[in-house]
Structures are given as C-alpha cells and as structure tokens.
C-alpha positions as CSV (number, residue, x, y, z in Angstrom):
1,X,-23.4,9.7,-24.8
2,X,-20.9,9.8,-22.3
3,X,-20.8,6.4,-19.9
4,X,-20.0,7.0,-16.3
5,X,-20.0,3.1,-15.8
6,X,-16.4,1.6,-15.5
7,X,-14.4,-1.0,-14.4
8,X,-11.6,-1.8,-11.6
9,X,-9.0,-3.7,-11.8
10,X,-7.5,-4.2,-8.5
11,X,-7.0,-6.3,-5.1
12,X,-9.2,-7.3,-1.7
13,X,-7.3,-7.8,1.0
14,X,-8.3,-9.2,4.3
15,X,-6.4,-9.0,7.9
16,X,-7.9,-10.6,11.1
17,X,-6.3,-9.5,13.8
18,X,-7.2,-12.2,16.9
19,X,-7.8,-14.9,18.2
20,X,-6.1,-16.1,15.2
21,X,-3.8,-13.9,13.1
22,X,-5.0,-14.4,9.4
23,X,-4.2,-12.7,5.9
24,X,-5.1,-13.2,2.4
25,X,-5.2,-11.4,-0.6
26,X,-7.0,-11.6,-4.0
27,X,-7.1,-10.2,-7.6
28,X,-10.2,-9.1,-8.4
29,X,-11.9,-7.1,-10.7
30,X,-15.4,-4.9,-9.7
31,X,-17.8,-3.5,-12.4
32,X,-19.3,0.7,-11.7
33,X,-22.0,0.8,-13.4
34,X,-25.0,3.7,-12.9
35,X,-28.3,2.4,-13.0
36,X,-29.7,4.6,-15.3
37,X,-27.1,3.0,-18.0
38,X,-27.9,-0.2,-18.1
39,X,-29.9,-0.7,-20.9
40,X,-27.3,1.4,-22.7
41,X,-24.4,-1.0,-21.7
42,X,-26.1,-4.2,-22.8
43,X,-26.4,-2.2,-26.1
44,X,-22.9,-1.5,-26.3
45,X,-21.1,-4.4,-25.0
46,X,-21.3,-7.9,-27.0
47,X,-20.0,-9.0,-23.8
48,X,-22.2,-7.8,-21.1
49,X,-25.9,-8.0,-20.9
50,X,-28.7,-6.9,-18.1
51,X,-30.6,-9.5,-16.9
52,X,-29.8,-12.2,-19.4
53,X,-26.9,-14.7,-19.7
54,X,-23.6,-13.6,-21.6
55,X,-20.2,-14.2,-20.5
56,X,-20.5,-11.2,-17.9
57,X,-24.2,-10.1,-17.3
58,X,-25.8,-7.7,-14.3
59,X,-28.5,-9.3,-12.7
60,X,-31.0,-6.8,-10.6
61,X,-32.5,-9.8,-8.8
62,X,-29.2,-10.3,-7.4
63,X,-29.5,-6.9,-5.1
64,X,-31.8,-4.9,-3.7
65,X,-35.9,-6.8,-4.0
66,X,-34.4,-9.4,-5.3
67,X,-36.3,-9.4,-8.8
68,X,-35.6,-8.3,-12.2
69,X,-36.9,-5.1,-12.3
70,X,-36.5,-1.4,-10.8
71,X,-33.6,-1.5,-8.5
72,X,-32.7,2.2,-8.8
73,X,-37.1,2.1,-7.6
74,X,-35.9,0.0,-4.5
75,X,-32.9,2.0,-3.7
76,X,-34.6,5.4,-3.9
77,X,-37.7,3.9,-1.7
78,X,-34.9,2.8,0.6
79,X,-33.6,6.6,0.9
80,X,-36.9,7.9,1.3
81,X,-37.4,6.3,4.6
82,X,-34.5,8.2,5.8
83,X,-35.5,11.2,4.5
84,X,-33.2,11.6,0.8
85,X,-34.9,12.7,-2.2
86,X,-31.9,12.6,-4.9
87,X,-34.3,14.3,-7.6
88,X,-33.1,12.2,-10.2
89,X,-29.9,12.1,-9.0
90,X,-27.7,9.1,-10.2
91,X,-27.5,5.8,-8.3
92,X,-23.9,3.7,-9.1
93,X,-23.2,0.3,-7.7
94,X,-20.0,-1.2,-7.3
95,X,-20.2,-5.1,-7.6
96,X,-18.7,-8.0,-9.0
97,X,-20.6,-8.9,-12.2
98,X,-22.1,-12.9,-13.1
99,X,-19.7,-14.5,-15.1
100,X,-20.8,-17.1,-17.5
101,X,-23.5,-17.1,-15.0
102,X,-22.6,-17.4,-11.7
103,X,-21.8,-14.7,-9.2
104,X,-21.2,-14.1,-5.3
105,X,-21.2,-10.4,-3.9
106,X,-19.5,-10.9,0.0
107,X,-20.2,-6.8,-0.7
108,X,-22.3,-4.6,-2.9
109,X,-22.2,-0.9,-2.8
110,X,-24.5,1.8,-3.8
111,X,-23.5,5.4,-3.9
112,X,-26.4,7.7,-3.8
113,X,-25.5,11.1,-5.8
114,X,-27.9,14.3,-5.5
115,X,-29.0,16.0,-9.1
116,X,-26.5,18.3,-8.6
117,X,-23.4,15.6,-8.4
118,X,-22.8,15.6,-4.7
119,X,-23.2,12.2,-2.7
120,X,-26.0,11.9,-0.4
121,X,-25.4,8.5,0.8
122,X,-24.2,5.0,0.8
123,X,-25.8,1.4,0.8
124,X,-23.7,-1.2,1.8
125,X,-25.2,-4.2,0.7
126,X,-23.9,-7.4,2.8
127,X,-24.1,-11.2,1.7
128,X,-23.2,-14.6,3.9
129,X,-22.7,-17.7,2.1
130,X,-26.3,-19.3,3.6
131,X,-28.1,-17.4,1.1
132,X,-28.8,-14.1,3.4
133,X,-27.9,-10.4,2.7
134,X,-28.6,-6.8,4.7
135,X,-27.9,-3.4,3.6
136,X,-26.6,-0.3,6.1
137,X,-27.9,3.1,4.4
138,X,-25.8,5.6,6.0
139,X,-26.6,9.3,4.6
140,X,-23.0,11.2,4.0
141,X,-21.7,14.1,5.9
142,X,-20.8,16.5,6.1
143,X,-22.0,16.9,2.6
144,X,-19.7,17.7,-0.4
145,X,-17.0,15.6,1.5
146,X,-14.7,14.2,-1.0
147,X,-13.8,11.1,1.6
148,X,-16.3,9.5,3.7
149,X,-15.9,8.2,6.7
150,X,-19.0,6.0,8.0
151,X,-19.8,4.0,11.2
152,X,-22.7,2.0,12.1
153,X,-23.3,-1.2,15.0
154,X,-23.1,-4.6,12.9
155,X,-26.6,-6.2,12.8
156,X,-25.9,-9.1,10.6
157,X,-24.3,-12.7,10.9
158,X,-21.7,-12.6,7.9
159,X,-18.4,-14.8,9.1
160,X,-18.7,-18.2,10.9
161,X,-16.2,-17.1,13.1
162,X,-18.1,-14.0,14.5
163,X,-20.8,-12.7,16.6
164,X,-22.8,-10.3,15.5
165,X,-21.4,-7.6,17.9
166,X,-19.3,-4.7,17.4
167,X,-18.6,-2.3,15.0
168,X,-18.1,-1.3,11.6
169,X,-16.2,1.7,10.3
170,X,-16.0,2.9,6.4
171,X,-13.7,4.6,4.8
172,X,-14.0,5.5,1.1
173,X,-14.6,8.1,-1.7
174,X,-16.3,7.6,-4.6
175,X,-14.8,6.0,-7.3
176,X,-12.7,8.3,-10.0
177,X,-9.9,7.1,-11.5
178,X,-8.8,4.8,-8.5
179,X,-10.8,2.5,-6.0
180,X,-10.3,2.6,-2.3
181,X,-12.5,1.5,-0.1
182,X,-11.3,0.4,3.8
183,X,-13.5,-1.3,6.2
184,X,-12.5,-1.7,10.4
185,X,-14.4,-4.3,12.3
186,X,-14.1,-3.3,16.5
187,X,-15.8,-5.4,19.1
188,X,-15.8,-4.9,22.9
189,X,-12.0,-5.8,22.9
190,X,-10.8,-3.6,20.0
191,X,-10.0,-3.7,16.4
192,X,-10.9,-7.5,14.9
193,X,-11.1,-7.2,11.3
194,X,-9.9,-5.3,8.7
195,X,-10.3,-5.3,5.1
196,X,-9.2,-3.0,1.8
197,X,-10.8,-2.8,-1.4
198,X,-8.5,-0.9,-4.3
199,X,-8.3,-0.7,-8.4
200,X,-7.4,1.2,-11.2
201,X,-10.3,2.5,-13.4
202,X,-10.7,1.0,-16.8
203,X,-13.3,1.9,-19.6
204,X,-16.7,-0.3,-19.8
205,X,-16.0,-1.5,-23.1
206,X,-15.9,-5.5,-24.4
207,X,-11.9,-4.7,-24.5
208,X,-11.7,-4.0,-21.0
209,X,-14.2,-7.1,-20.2
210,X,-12.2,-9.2,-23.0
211,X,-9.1,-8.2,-20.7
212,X,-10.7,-9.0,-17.2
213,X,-11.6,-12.6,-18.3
214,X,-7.9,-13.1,-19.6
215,X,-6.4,-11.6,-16.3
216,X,-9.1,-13.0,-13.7
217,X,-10.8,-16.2,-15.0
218,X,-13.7,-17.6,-13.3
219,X,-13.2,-14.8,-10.9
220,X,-16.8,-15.0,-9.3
221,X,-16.0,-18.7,-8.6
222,X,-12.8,-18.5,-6.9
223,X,-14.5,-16.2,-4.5
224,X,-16.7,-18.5,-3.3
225,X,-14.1,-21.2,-2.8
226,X,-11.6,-18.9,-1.3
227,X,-13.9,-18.2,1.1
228,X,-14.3,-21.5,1.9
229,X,-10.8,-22.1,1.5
230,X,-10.2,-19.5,4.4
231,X,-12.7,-20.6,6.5
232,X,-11.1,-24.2,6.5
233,X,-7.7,-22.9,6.9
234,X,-9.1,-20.5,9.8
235,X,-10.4,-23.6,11.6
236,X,-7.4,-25.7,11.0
237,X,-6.0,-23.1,13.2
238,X,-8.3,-23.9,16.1
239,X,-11.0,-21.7,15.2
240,X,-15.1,-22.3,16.3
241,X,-17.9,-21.3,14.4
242,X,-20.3,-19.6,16.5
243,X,-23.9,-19.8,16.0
244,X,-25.7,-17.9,13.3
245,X,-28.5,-16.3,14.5
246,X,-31.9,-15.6,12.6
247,X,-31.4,-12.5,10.4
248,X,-32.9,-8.9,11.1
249,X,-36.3,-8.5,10.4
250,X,-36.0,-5.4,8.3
251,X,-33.4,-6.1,4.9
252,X,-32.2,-2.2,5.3
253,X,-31.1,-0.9,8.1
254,X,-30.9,3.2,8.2
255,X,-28.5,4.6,10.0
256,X,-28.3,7.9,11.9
257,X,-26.0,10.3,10.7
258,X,-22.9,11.0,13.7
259,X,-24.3,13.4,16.0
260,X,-28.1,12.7,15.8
C-alpha cells in the first residue's frame, strides 16, 4: 500500500509589520497525513498512534467536533454546506502532531481533494491560546490550479495584539515534495502581518519520527511558550492587548468563492 501521509521538516516564520516591528523564526516540524490512513499509520509506526498516547500520536478530538471519532464525517458535512461532494475523494491535514502528549495547533489545515485528484477546497482551522478555534472553508479556483491563492474577512480573535478586522490572504499549493504555505494579514491601513510556513518532505516512517524528536525536541511545547514568549517581548515594546471578543457563533465559516 502506498502511504500519501508524510512529514515536513522545515521553519515558521512570523513578521509584524506595525505599530511595532517584530520577527521570529522557528524550526518546526508538521505531520501530512490523509484521513483515510490513519488506522494504517498507527499499524505501521511503533512510534505514532491514533487516538492513544505514544511518543507522537494524532488526536481527532483535537480538530474538527472535537471528539474521537469521524473527522473526515465532519469535514465532508462541513463541504456539503457549501455545496462540495468529493465522492470519496481524499481529505489531508497538515498539523503538528501530540508529542508525548501534549500539542498546540496555532494552525491546522485541511486540503479537500476530488475522486479524481484535483483539490476542491481548503479548511483553515484557527486556534487562540484561550482554548477557542474557527475554521475558513474556502472552495479552490479556478479548479486544477496548482497554486492557490485564497482571501477571506477575519472573523476570529487569534493575537492579543489585534482586532478582529481585516483581512486574510493565502497563498499555498498542496504539499509534494516541499511545503509552502504564505499567509498576509491587511487591515484598514495596509499589510499588518505576515507569516510563512515551508519544509522538505520526509517519509512517515518511525525513522523519520525517530529523526524529528532528535532534531525538534519537545517541539509542541516550545510553541506554546514561544508564543508566550513573543507576546511578552511584544508588550515589553509598548504593545496593548485589545479586548477579545466572544467568538462566532458558527465554528466554520464558508467562504464565497472570488467573484460570487
């Protein structure tokens, strides 16, 4: 059987571009894996298991419903309410895995292929540090387009530092060999945020994870504390937080293709 799941090795990088002038940069490492292959990667991998504790493991309850069963059920009921039927197409999410147990996904995404390969849409999946998340669904087009560029009004409280206001814009295409994923943040004054997402494609094997501990220990944990990190070292600079405001009602937000 041949495995379209993977892994990236590779860096985030982060520029805000006012009030304050801000940069960082990380090493991380994202797991690909297709729904459908799950239960044939915990099989595989002594090092990886679905829903259950290893030293890297995939909950579902951390996306989508939030419970341990049939995410590719709640992605595809997400699609149908803006009108995609993949027919059995696959469904891939790129994520950061749990390790030893403990995971934080600032950003999950879910690429939404067609039976007959071609990408139909994209879920961006979107976390804050008080325990909230929302999801965009923008369908793809034109379709067949091998990179995607995405744009939809921000409708959830995710920095300290922001409003919800503004913009996003995407720029990706789906994984192969590399990862490279570029996200703009635009308000009423102009370009704000701005934020890159690349890797190198690695084989889902307990080598490759065996590698990934070696070169990114703890990784999920020094996500969380460099974002608090940043955040400190933001408001050391004479940053405010603004208020966070109460979530949307609806998790998913579905987005109109550009033109309609």
């Amino acid at each position: 059987m041949t495995i379209a799941s993977a892994l990236y090795f590779g860096d985030v990088l982060h520029q805000r571009l006012r009030p304050r002038r801000h940069r960082l940069r990380y090493r991380v490492f994202s797991i690909f894996v297709d729904l459908d292959e799950l239960p044939e990667l915990d099989r595989r991998n002594r090092l990886f298991s679905c829903n259950r504790f290893n030293l890297f493991s995939f909950f579902e309850s951390d996306h989508g419903a939030g419970n341990n069963t049939g995410l590719r059920d709640w992605a595809e009921a997400q699609l149908a309410r803006a009108g995609i039927s993949l027919e059995g197409g696959a469904i891939r999410l790129l994520c950061f895995p749990r390790v030893l147990g403990y995971v934080f996904n600032p950003l999950s995404i879910y690429f939404c292929y067609a039976r007959d390969g071609v990408l139909e849409a994209v879920i961006y999946e979107v976390r804050n540090t008080f325990g909230q998340h929302h999801c965009y669904l923008i369908p793809v087009e034109p379709r067949g387009t091998r990179s995607v560029h995405q744009a939809c009004a921000k409708e959830f409280y995710v920095s300290p530092f922001n409003r919800v206001a503004g913009r996003y814009r995407f720029s990706l295409k789906p994984p192969d060999d590399t990862l490279a994923v570029v996200i703009n943040q635009d308000d009423e004054d102009g370009p704000l945020l701005n934020a890159w997402l690349s890797g190198r494609r690695m084989p889902f094997s307990d080598r490759a994870l065996a590698a990934a501990f070696v070169r990114y220990p703890l990784m999920t944990l020094k996500v969380i504390a460099g974002i608090h990190w940043e955040a400190l070292r933001l408001w050391l600079k004479g940053m405010r937080m603004v208020r966070r405001p109460e979530p949307p009602v609806e998790t998913v937000t579905v987005v109109k293709p550009l033109g309609q």
